[in-house]
Every structure is written in C-alpha cells, then in structure tokens.
C-alpha positions in Angstrom: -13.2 18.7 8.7 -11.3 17.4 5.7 -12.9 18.4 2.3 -13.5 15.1 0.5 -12.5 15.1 -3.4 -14.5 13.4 -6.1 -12.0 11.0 -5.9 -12.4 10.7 -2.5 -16.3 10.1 -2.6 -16.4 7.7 -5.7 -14.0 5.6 -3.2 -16.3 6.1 -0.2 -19.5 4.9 -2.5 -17.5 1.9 -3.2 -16.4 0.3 -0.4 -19.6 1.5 1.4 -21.1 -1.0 -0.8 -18.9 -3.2 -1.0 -18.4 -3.5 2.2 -19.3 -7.1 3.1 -18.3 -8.6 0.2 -14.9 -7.4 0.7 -13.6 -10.2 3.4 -14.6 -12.4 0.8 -12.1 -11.2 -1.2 -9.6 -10.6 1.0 -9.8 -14.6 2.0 -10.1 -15.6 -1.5 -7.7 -18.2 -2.6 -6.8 -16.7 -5.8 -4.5 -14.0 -6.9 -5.0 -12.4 -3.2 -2.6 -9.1 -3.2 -4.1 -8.2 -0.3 -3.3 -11.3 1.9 0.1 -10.5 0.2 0.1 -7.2 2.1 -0.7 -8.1 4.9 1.5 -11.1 5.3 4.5 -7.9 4.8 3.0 -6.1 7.7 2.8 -9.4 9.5 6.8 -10.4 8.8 7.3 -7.2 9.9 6.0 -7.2 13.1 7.5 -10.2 13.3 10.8 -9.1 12.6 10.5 -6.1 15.1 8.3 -7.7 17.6 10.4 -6.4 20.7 10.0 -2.7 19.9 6.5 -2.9 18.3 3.6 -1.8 21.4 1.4 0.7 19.7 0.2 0.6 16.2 -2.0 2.7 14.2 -3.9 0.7 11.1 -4.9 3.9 8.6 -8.2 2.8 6.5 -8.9 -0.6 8.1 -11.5 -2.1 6.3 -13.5 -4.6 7.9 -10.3 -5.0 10.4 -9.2 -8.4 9.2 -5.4 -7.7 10.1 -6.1 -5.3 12.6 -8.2 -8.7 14.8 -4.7 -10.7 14.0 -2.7 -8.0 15.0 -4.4 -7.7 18.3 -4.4 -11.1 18.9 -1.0 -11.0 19.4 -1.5 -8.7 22.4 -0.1 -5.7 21.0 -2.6 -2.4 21.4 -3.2 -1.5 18.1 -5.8 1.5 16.9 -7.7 0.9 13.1 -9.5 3.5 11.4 -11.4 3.9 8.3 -13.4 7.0 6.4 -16.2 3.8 5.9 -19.0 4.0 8.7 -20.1 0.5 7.2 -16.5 -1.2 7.6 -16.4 0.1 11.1 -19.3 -1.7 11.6 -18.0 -4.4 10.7 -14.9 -4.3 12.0 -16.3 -3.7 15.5 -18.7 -6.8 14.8 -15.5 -8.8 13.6 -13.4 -7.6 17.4 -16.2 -9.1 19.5 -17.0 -12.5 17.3 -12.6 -12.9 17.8 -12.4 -11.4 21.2 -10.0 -9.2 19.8 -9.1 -7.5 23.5 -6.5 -4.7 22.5 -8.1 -3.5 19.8 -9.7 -0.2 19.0 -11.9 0.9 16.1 -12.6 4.4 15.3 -14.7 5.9 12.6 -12.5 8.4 11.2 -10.4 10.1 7.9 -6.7 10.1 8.7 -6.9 13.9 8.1 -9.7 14.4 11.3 -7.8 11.6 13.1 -6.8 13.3 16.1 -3.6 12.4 16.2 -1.6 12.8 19.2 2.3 13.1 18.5 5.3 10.4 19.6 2.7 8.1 20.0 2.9 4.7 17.7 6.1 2.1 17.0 4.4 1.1 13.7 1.6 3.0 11.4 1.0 1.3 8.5 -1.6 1.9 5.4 -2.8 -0.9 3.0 -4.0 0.2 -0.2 -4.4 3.8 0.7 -2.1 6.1 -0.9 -3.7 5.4 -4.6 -6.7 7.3 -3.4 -5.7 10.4 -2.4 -3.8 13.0 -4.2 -0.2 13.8 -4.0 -0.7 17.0 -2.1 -2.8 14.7 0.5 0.0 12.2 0.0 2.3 15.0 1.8 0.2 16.0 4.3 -0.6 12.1 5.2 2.9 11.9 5.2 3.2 14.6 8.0 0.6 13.3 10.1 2.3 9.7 9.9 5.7 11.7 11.2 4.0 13.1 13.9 2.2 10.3 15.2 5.1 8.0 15.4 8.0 7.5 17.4 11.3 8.4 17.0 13.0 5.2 15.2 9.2 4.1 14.6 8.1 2.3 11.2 5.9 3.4 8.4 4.6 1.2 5.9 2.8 2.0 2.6 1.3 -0.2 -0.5 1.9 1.1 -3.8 0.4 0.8 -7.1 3.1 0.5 -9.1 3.6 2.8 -11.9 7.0 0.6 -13.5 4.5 -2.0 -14.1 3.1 0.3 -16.7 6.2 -1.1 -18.6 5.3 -4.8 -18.9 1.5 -4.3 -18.4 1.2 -4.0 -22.7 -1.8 -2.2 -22.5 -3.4 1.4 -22.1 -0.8 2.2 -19.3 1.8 1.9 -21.7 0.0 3.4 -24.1 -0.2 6.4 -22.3 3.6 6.2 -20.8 4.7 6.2 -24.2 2.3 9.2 -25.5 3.7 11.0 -22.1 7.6 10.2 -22.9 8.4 8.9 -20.0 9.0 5.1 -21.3 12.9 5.7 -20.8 12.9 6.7 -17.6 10.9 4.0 -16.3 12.9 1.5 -17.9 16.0 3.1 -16.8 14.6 2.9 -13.0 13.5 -0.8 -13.8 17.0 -1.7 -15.0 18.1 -0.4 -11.7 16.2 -2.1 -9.4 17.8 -5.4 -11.3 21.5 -4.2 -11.0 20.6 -3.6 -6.9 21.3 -6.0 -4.5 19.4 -4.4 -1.5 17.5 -0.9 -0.4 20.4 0.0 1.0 22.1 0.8 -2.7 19.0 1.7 -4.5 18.8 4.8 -2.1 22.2 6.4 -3.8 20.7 6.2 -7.1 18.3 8.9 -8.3 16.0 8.9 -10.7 13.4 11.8 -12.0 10.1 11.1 -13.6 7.4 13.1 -13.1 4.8 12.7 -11.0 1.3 11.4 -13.0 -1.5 14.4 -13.3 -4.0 12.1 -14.7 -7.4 12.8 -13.8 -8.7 9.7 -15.4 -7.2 6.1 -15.7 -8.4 3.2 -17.9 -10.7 1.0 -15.4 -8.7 -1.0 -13.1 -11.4 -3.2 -11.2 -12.4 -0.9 -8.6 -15.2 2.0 -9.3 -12.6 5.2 -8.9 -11.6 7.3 -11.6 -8.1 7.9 -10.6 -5.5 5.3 -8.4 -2.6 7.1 -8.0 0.8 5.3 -9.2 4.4 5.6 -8.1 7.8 4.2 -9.1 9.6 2.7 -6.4 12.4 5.6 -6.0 9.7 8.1 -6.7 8.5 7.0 -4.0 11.7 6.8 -1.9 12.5 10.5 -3.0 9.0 12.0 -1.2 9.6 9.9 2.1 13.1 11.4 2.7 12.0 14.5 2.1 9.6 13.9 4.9 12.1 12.6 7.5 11.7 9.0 6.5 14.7 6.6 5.5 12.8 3.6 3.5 14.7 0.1 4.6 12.7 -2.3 2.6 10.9 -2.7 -0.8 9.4 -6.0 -2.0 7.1 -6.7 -4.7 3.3 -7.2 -4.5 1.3 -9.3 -7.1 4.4 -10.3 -9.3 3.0 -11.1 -12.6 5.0 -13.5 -14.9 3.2 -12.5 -18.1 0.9 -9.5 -18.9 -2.7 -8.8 -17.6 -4.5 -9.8 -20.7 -2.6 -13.3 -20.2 -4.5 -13.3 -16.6 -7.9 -12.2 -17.9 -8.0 -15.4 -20.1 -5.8 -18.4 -18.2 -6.1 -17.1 -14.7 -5.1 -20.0 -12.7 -1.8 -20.4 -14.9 -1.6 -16.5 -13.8 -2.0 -17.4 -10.2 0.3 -20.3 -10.0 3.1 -18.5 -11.6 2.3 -15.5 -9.7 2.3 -17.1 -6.4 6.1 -18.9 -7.3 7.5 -15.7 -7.6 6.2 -14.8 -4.5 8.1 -16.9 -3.0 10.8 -14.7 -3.4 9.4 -11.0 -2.6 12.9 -9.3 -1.7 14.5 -10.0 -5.3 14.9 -6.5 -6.1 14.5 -7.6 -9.8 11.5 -8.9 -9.3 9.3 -5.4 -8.8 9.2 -3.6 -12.3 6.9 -6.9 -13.0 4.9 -6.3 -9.7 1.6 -4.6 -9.6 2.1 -3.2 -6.5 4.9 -2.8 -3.5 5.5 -1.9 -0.4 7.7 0.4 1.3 8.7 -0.1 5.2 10.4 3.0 6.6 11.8 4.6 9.5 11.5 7.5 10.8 14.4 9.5 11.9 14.7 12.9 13.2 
C-alpha cells in the first residue's frame, strides 16, 4: 500500500469533511474553475467521441462528471482516496441511473491497474497534491493504463500566474530568482500561435521545493505549481506528446481585486473565458490544462 505523506493526509482530512458541501461548490454560479474543467474534459470527449469507450476518472470526488460522462453511454471507471466521496458518488449513480458507471474506493498508486486498457484517463485537480516524485510515478501508471494513441488530461495550478498574482507568490518568485524566467515563458506563450510551436521552445526553471505555501483556500500546506512547458517537458519524457493547453480561471486583474469586487472579478473572468485557446491568455490563468497523447 501506498505510504500517504503529510500532504497527502491534510488533503484526505479535507475533503473527508468537506465532502458534501463540495457539489455545492462545484454547481455554484460564481467564479466556478471547476465547472471550467470539466467543461474541457467534456469538449474533449466531444471532440474525440468516436475513439473514446473506456475511461478512467483519477480522484472523482462526489462523481459529478463521472454521472455525465456515463450518461452518454460510454463505460467509464472513477476513483477517489475519499471513502466519504465514494459514498457519495455511488449515492449520486443510482439517484441519475448512471448505468456504465463504476466507482471504486481507491489511491491511484493501489489502483490495480490493468495495462492498454483506457481511450481517455483524465485527473481534475490532482497533480497539486502529490509530490513531483508521485507526479512521475502517476505519470507511469497513466502510460500503462492507456491505450496506444489514448488521451491524458491534467489540471494545473499555474505557477506563471505567480507573475500577475502581486502578492506572496511573487514575493517569493522574486526572493527565489526565477522572475525572469517566468516572464520569459509568459512572453512565449503570447508570441505562440498553437501547442504545436510552443513544443519547439524550451524553457528551464526549476521545479518549486516549497514545503509550505501562503494559504490558498483549501486546508493543505503545499499545492504543487507548474509552468505550462514545465509541464510539457516531464510528459515527454514520459512518452506523452501534449496537443492542447488552455487556460483555467483567467483573471483580468489580481486576486486582491477579486477578494473585494468579486462579481466584477467574475464577469470579467468569465469573458475571457470565452476564449480558452488564446495562448496569451494563460500566464493570467490560475490554472490549465494539458490534453495529451500517448505515443509509444
């Protein structure tokens, strides 16, 4: 069995408790990133809906998008390290008559995952709570459990944002010296016209050792944060070829803006979402996502 971290556990005590008040989050009106996400995974699907059969959901919550997911007939598995979100999720399958659905109570790293299995895994707001070595071996369980030509996707907090954000994230970018090379991966994300070109550019900034963050809403000491082509770099080495990036949470002035006039935040917010796959449009993002295929 996987050996949880402290990170790990403080996560776990959260959304244990936290548990049913989370789909009243996720269907809040306001400032939603995670309806955001999964509207990606949805436009996804979507896009891909001939070679899409199998799916795996990796830490399903309550199984929101894992019930609309199935109710489009496609077999799709959801699991979650939460015993109190399973429960709910499983509650959430019959009330829906979610048919090809499956819920398991389960880590990703005791999953027993069986290999060439799934067209499309895919992971909302995961990778911030596990470390980077997890992040590799996550990475390697994802590989195996897909399909050749099958589809990863990812969320990302977004470590660029550190740029704009104006407050102790910058202030510790700054103190670590990395404030050039941020903005120097920012600037090209603007010059890029698709994924396609950002992939020949690279970019080095080291990865973030922090072992505590300033508080960002949520009851862990530590969410991991990437750059985009940070990112990019660990996936390829991995056997994964990224083929789309968009923004998540696009913010069109900085957080402390948000704190005080929150529904100017949101309206603005939600305009610029209108256009999530303006390249340009990430540095200034809170999060993205990464869809990526794996090739062998």
């Amino acid at each position: 069995m996987h050996k949880q971290t402290k990170q790990q556990q403080e996560t776990l005590e959260y959304f244990t408790k936290y548990a049913k008040k989370w789909r009243r989050k996720v269907d809040s009106p306001i400032d939603n990133t995670i309806k955001q996400r999964d509207n990606y995974i949805l436009n996804i699907i979507k896009q891909n809906k001939s070679q899409i059969k199998n799916i795996l959901d990796i830490g399903c919550g309550n199984g929101g998008l894992t019930c609309i997911i199935s109710k489009k007939g496609i077999n799709i598995t959801g699991i979650d390290f939460s015993k109190e979100m399973i429960k709910i999720a499983k509650n959430n399958s019959k009330k829906y008559k979610c048919k090809t659905v499956t819920f398991e109570h389960y880590s990703i790293f005791d999953f027993p995952v069986q290999s060439n299995t799934y067209d499309l895994v895919f992971a909302n707001g995961f990778i911030e709570y596990i470390s980077f070595k997890e992040l590799i071996q996550f990475l390697k369980i994802c590989f195996k459990s897909l399909k050749n030509g099958g589809l990863l996707i990812i969320s990302s907090r977004n470590r660029l944002f550190n740029l704009f954000s104006l407050n102790e994230f910058t202030k510790r970018e700054i103190k670590a010296g990395t404030i050039k090379s941020l903005l120097y991966e920012s600037t090209l994300l603007a010059s890029c016209r698709n994924t396609k070109q950002l992939l020949k550019n690279k970019v080095g900034i080291p990865t973030s050792k922090d072992k505590k963050q300033p508080y960002t809403g949520i009851d862990v000491s530590i969410r991991y944060q990437y750059t985009p082509l940070q990112l990019i770099k660990i996936l390829q080495s991995k056997g994964f070829i990224p083929v789309d990036i968009s923004p998540v949470h696009i913010h069109g002035s900085p957080p402390i803006f948000k704190k005080n006039h929150l529904n100017i935040h949101n309206y603005i917010s939600c305009l610029l979402q209108n256009y999530p796959n303006h390249l340009s449009l990430i540095p200034f993002a809170s999060s993205f996502m990464i869809c990526s295929k794996k090739v062998i």
